[in-house]
ZAMARGU-4260 file (C-alpha; in steps of 0.2 Angstrom, whole numbers, plus 5000, padded with zeros to 4 digits):
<rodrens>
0) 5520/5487/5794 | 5510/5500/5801 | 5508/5518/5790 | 5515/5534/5796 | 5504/5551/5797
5) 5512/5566/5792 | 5502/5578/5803 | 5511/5589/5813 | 5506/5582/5830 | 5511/5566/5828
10) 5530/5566/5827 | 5533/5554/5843 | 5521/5543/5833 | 5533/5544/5815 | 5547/5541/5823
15) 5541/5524/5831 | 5536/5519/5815 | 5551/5525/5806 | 5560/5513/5821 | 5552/5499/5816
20) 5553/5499/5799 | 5573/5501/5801 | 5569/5487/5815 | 5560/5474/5803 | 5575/5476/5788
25) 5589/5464/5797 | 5600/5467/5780 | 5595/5488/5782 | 5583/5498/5772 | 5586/5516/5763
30) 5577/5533/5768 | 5568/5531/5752 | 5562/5513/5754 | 5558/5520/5775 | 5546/5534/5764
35) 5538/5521/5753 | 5532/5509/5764 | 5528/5521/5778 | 5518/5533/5767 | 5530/5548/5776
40) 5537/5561/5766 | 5554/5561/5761 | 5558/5576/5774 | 5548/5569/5788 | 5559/5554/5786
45) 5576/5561/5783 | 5572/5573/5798 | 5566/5560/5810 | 5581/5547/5802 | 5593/5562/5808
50) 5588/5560/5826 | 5589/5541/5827 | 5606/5543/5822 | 5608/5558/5835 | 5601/5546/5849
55) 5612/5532/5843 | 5597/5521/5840 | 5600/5519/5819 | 5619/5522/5812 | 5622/5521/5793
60) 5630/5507/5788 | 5637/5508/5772 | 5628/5512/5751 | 5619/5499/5740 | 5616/5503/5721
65) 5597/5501/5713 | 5601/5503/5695 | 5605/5517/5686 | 5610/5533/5701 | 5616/5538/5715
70) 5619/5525/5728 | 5605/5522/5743 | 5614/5526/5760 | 5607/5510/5771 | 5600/5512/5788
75) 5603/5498/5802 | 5595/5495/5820 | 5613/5499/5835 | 5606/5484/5843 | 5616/5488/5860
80) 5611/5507/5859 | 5595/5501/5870 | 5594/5485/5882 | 5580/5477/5890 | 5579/5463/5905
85) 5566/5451/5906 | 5560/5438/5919 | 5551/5423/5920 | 5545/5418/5937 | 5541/5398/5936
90) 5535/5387/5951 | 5552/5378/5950 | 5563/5392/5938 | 5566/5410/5938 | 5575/5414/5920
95) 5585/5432/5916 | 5589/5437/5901 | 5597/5451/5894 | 5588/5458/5877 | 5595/5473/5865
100) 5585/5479/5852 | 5585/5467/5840 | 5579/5455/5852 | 5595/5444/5855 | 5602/5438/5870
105) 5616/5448/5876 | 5617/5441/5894 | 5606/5424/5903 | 5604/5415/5918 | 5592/5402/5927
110) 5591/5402/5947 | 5584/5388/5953 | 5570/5390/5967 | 5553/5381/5973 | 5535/5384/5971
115) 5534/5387/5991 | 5549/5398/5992 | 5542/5416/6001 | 5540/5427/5989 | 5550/5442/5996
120) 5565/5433/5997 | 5563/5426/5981 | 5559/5444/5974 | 5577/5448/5983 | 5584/5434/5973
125) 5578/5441/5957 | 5585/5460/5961 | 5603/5452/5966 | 5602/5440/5952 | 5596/5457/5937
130) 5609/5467/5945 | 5625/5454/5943 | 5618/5450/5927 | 5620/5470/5922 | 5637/5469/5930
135) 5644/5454/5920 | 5639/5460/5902 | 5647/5476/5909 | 5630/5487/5902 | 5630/5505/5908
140) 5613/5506/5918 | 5609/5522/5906 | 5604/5511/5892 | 5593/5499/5899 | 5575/5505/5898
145) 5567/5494/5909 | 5563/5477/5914 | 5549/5465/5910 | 5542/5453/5921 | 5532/5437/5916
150) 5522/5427/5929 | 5510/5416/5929 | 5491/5421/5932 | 5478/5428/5937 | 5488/5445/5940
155) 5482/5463/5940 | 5491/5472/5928 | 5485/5487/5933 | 5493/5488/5948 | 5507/5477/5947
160) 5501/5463/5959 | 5501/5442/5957 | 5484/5440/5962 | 5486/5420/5968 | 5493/5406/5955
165) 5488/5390/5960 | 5509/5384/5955 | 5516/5396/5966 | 5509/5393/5987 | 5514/5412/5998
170) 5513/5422/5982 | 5494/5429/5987 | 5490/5449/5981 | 5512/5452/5980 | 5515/5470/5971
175) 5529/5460/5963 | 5530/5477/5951 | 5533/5489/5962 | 5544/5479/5972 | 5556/5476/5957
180) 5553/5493/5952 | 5559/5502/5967 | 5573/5488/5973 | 5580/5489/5953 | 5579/5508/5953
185) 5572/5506/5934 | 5553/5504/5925 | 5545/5487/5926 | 5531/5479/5917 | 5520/5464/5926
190) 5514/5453/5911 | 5503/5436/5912 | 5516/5424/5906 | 5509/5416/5891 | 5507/5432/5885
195) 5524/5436/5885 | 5528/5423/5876 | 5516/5427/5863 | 5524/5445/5863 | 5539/5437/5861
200) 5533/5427/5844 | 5523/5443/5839 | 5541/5454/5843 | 5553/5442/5832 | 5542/5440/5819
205) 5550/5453/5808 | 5538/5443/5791 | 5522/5444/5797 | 5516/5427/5798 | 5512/5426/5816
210) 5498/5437/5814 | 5487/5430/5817 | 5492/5412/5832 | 5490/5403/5846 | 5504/5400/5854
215) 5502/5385/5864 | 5513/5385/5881 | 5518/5369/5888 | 5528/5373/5907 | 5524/5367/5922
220) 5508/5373/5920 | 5500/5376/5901 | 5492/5390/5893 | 5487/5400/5878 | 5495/5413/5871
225) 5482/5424/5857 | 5486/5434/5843 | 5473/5442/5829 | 5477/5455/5816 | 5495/5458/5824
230) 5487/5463/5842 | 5489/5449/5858 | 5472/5447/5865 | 5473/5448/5882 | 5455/5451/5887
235) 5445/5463/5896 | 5456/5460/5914 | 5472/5451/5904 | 5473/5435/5910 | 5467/5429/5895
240) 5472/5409/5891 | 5468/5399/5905 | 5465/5381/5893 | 5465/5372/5910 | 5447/5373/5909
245) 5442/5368/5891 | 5433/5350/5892 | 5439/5338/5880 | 5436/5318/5878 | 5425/5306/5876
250) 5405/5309/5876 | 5395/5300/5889 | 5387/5285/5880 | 5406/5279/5876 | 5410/5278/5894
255) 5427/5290/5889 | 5431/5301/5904 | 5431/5319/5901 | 5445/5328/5903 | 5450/5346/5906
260) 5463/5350/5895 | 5476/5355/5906 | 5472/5340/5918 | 5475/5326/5901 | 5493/5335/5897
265) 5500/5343/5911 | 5517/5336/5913 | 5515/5331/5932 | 5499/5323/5929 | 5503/5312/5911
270) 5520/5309/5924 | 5506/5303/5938 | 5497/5292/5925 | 5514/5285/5919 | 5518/5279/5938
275) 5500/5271/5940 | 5505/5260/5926 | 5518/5253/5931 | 5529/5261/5921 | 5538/5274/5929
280) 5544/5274/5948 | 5541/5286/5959 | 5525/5296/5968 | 5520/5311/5956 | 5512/5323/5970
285) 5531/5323/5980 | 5542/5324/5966 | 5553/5340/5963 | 5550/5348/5945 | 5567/5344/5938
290) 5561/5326/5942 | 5545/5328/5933 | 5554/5335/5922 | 5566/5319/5920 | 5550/5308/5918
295) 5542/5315/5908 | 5554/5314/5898 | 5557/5296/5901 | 5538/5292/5897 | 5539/5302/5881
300) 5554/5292/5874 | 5545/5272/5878 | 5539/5273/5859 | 5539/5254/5861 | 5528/5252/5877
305) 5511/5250/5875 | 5507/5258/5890 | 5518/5272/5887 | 5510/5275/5871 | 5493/5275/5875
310) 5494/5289/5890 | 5504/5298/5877 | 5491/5295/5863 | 5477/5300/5876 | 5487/5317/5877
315) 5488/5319/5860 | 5471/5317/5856 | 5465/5327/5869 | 5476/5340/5864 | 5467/5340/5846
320) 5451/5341/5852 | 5455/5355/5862 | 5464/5362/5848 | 5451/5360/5837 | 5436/5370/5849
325) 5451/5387/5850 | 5455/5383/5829 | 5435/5386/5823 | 5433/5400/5838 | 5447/5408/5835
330) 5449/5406/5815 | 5468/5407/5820 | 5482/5405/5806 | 5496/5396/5814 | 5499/5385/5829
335) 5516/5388/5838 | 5521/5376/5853 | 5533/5381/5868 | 5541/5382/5884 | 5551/5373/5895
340) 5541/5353/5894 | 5538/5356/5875 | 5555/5347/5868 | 5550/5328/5876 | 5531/5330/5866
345) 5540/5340/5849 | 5537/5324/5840 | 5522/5317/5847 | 5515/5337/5845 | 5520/5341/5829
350) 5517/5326/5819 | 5500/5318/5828 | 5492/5334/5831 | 5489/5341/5816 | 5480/5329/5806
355) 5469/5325/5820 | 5463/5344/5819 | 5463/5347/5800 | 5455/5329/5797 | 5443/5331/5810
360) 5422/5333/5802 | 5421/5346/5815 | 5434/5357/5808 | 5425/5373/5798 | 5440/5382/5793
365) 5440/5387/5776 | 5461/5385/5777 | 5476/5376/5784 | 5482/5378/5801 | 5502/5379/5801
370) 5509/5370/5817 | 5526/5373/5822 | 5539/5375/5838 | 5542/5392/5842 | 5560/5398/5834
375) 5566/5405/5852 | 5569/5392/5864 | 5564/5387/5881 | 5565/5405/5888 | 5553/5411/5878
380) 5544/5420/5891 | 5558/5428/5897 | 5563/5434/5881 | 5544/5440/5880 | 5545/5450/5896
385) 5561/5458/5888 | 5550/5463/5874 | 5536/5471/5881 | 5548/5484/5888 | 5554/5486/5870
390) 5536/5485/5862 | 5531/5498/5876 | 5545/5509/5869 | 5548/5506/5852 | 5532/5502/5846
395) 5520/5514/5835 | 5505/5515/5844 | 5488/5526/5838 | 5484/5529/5854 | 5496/5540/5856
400) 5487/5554/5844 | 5473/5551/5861 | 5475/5570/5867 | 5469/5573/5885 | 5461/5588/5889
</rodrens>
C-alpha cells in the first residue's frame, strides 16, 4: 500500500492512491480506515472520496459498525465504471479479453491464426475481433480507457514496434501500436508479453505476496516475468526475461550435454525428443501448435513409460538448475508457473521442481521459495495487457510529482 502526501500539488497523485486503496478492499473499506493506511488527512480523503463518487468510479455500499458509535459508511470499487481490453498475440493464438476495474473478465475470445500469417491482416483480425467483442458485452466505447497489447519480444516500447520475434516469420519492425491505436480509435499500450503476465500477478495480487517473483511462462515459447519490491523489472530497453539463453546441464567431465534452458523445455522441442524415442508419431518441425500442443500432452501423461519419464525428468531438472541460477541472483520470494502449455507439466513442475532447488548445496538463500501456478488462467497475458491500461491509469505513481519546466 503506497502512502499518500498531503501537499497541495499532488492531488492527481491522492486520488490514485485513494483508488487503490478502495481497489485492494474487495469487502470495502471506510473513509477513516482510507485515512489510516494512506497517511491523508481526513478532509483530503472525504474530498477526494467525493469525486470518485462524482466520476462513478467508488459508490457507497451500505454501513458497518466498529464498536461503540456511529456507523462507518463503506466504500467499494463500480467495477464496470472503467473497462480495459487486452491482447495476447501468440505464434498460433490471438486471445481478447474484456477487463473492468476489478480485473475480471467481462467479455473473451481466442482467434485462431499461424506464426506466418502477414501481420497487417492479422492486425485487421485483431481490430474486427476488439470491436465485436465491445459490441457483444454491449460497453459504451466512453468507458473503455484503452487497450493493452502483449507480444512476444524484442519490442521497442518506445515507439510501439515488434522489432523481430523469432515465433512470429513477417512480423519484422511492425508499429503494431500505432496501427491498433489508430484503427481502434482508443489508446494502446505495446507490452513484452511475460511482462504482462507478470503485471497481471502483480495487478491481482490485492495481499501483497507476489512482491517480490518470478513468474515462469511456459507458451509456445518460455520466458520470465520479474518482480522486486512491488515494481516489474523490465530492464534498461524492456525486454527483460529471455531464459532461452541460460545454460543448464551437465558439466563436461560427465559427458551430460548442455542445455539452454528454453531448448531442454520448450514444448515443440521435449515433443521433438519424445518422437525420436519412439514414442510419439509424428515430425515435430511440421506439426501445427494445437498438435504440439496434443503431444505434449500425450508425452506428459506416460508416467509409466520409461522413455517418457526420462525426457520429462531431463526437463525438470534442467528446469531446477535454471531455477536455481535466477533464485540466488535474484533473491526472489516466490515462483509462480503459467500460460498456455503450463497445465500438462503442473504436476511434474510443481512437485519435482522445488526440492531439487531448495535441496540443492548451491542454493544461498537465507529463505524458502514458494512455488505455485498462477491463480488466473491460461490468458494470463491477455489479462496482463488489460492491466497495464489499468496500472497506467489507476496506479499511484511518484513520478507524477516530476514537474517539467
Amino acid at each position: 500500500m503506497r502512502a499518500g502526501s498531503n501537499l497541495p500539488a499532488v492531488g492527481g497523485y491522492n486520488q490514485a492512491v485513494i483508488l487503490d486503496a478502495v481497489r485492494r478492499a474487495p469487502d470495502g473499506v471506510s473513509r477513516v480506515e482510507v485515512a489510516n493506511s494512506t497517511g491523508l488527512s481526513a478532509q483530503t480523503v472525504t474530498n477526494i472520496v467525493r469525486r470518485l463518487i462524482q466520476e462513478g468510479l467508488v459508490v457507497e455500499a451500505g454501513t458497518r459498525g466498529v464498536g461503540v458509535g456511529k456507523p462507518r459508511t463503506i466504500l467499494r470499487l463500480d467495477p464496470m465504471a472503467r473497462l480495459a481490453v487486452g491482447i495476447h498475440l501468440d505464434p498460433s493464438v490471438i486471445t481478447i479479453v474484456l477487463l473492468d476495474l476489478a480485473g475480471s473478465v467481462v467479455s473473451h475470445r481466442r482467434l485462431r491464426t499461424t506464426s506466418t500469417a502477414k501481420a497487417s491482416r492479422t492486425i485487421t483480425r485483431i481490430v474486427r475481433g476488439v470491436q465485436s467483442l465491445l459490441a457483444e458485452a454491449g460497453v459504451d466505447d466512453s468507458r473503455v480507457m484503452g487497450a493493452g497489447i502483449a507480444a512476444p519480444g524484442p519490442i521497442d516500447m518506445v515507439s510501439g514496434v515488434v522489432l523481430n520475434p523469432p515465433l512470429l516469420t513477417g512480423w519484422h519492425d511492425v508499429p503494431v501500436r500505432d496501427d491498433l491505436a489508430q484503427a481502434l480509435g482508443m489508446p494502446v499500450i505495446l507490452e513484452k508479453d511475460v511482462t504482462a503476465a507478470a503485471v497481471a500477478e502483480l495487478w491481482m495480487d490485492t495481499a501483497g505476496e507476489r512482491n517480490d517473483m518470478v513468474f515462469f511462462y511456459c507458451g509456445t515459447g518460455i520466458g520470465l516475468g520479474m518482480v522486486s519490491r512491488g515494481e516489474v523489472i523490465r530492464g534498461f530497453s524492456n525486454n527483460a526475461g529471455d531464459v532461452g539463453s541460460v545454460i543448464v546441464g551437465g558439466v563436461p567431465k560427465t559427458g551430460h550435454r548442455r542445455w539452454r534452458l528454453g531448448n531442454s523445455i520448450m514444448p515443440r522441442l521435449l515433443v521433438g525428443d519424445a518422437i525420436d524415442a519412439g514414442i510419439i508419431a509424428g515430425d515435430a518441425d511440421s506439426m501445427t501448435t494445437a498438435e504440439v500442443g496434443a503431444a505434449f500432452s500425450e508425452l506428459a501423461g506416460m508416467t509409466d513409460d520409461p522413455r517418457a519419464k526420462r525426457i520429462v525428468g531431463a526437463a525438470v531438472a534442467d528446469l531446477a538448475e535454471g531455477l536455481l541460477i535466477l533464485a540466488n541472483l535474484l533473491d526472489m520470494d516466490r515462483v509462480v508457473f503459467g500460460g498456455p502449455f503450463f497445465a500438462p507439466m503442473r504436476e511434474a513442475f510443481l512437485q519435482r521442481v522445488p526440492p531439487l532447488v531448495m535441496g540443492s548445496p548451491s542454493y544461498t538463500l537465507p529463505h524458502p521459495i514458494t512455488f505455485c501456478e498462477s491463480s488466473i488462467g491460461e490468458d494470463v497475458a491477455a489479462i496482463g495487457a488489460a492491466c497495464l491500461v489499468l496500472d497506467d491509469r489507476l496506479s499511484p505513481r511518484p513520478q507524477s510529482f516530476l514537474i517539467s519546466r
